[in-house]
C-alpha positions in Angstrom: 98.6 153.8 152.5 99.0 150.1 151.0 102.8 148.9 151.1 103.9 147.0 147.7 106.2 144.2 149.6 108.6 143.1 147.0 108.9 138.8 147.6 112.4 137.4 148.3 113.6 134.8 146.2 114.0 131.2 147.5 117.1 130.3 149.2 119.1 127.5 147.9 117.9 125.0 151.0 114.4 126.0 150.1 114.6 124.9 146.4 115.9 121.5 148.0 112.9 121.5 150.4 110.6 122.5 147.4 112.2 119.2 145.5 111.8 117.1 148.5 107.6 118.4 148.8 107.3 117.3 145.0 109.1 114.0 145.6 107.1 113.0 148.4 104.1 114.0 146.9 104.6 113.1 143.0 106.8 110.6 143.0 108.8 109.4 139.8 106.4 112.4 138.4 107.5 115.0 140.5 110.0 116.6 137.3 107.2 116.7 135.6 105.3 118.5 138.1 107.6 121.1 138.6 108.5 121.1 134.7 105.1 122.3 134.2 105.1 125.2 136.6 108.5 126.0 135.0 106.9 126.4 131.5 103.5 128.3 133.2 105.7 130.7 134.5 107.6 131.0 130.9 104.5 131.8 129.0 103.7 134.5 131.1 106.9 136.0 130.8 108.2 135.0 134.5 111.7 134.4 133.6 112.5 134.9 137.4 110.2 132.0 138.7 110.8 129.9 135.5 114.7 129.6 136.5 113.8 129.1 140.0 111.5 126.1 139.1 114.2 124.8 136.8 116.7 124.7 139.5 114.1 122.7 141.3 113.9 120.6 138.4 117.6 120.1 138.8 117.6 119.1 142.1 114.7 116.8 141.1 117.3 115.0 138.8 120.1 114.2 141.4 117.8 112.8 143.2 116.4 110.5 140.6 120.0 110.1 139.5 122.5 109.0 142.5 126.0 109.6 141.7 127.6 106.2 141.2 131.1 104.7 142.0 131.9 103.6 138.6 
Protein backbone atom coordinates (compact mmCIF):
# COMPACT_ATOMS: atom_id res chain seq x y z
CA UNK A 1 0.00 0.00 0.00
CA UNK A 2 1.69 3.50 -0.90
CA UNK A 3 1.42 6.16 2.00
CA UNK A 4 0.51 9.83 0.73
CA UNK A 5 2.86 11.82 3.35
CA UNK A 6 1.37 15.15 3.65
CA UNK A 7 4.79 17.82 3.77
CA UNK A 8 5.14 20.14 6.79
CA UNK A 9 5.45 23.64 6.23
CA UNK A 10 8.68 25.45 6.92
CA UNK A 11 9.28 26.73 10.29
CA UNK A 12 10.00 30.31 10.79
CA UNK A 13 13.97 29.64 11.45
CA UNK A 14 13.89 27.71 8.24
CA UNK A 15 12.57 30.60 6.06
CA UNK A 16 15.56 32.64 7.70
CA UNK A 17 17.92 29.81 6.76
CA UNK A 18 16.27 29.60 3.24
CA UNK A 19 17.01 33.74 3.03
CA UNK A 20 20.48 33.16 4.27
CA UNK A 21 21.06 30.08 1.20
CA UNK A 22 19.81 32.77 -1.34
CA UNK A 23 21.93 35.51 0.08
CA UNK A 24 24.99 33.64 0.03
CA UNK A 25 24.36 32.28 -3.17
CA UNK A 26 22.71 35.26 -5.19
CA UNK A 27 23.80 38.04 -3.72
CA UNK A 28 22.13 41.61 -4.17
CA UNK A 29 19.92 39.18 -6.54
CA UNK A 30 18.80 36.92 -4.16
CA UNK A 31 14.94 38.82 -3.85
CA UNK A 32 14.79 38.28 -7.17
CA UNK A 33 15.53 34.76 -7.00
CA UNK A 34 13.15 33.87 -4.58
CA UNK A 35 10.61 36.52 -6.16
CA UNK A 36 10.51 34.31 -9.00
CA UNK A 37 9.80 31.01 -7.27
CA UNK A 38 7.13 33.14 -5.44
CA UNK A 39 5.33 34.01 -8.80
CA UNK A 40 6.08 30.07 -10.22
CA UNK A 41 4.29 28.85 -7.50
CA UNK A 42 1.39 31.60 -8.11
CA UNK A 43 0.66 30.59 -11.64
CA UNK A 44 0.16 27.28 -10.72
CA UNK A 45 -2.16 28.04 -8.15
CA UNK A 46 0.25 27.26 -5.07
CA UNK A 47 -1.00 29.95 -2.82
CA UNK A 48 0.59 27.94 0.13
CA UNK A 49 4.24 27.91 -1.22
CA UNK A 50 3.71 31.44 -2.89
CA UNK A 51 3.24 33.01 0.79
CA UNK A 52 5.97 30.99 2.05
CA UNK A 53 8.43 32.30 -0.64
CA UNK A 54 7.16 35.78 0.03
CA UNK A 55 7.93 35.62 3.58
CA UNK A 56 11.36 34.67 2.40
CA UNK A 57 11.27 37.59 0.29
CA UNK A 58 10.60 39.52 3.44
CA UNK A 59 13.28 38.33 5.32
CA UNK A 60 15.45 38.97 2.15
CA UNK A 61 14.56 42.75 2.63
CA UNK A 62 15.68 43.26 6.32
CA UNK A 63 18.53 42.00 5.46
CA UNK A 64 19.26 44.29 2.56
CA UNK A 65 17.62 46.94 4.66
CA UNK A 66 19.39 47.29 8.37
CA UNK A 67 17.30 49.13 10.74
CA UNK A 68 19.05 52.41 11.32
CA UNK A 69 19.33 54.74 14.41
CA UNK A 70 17.98 57.78 12.97
Amino acid sequence: MTQIVTPTLPTDPEIHAMAGVLSRRYGARAEEVAQHFMLEHKSVGDETRAALWSDVCDRLEQIASPPTLS
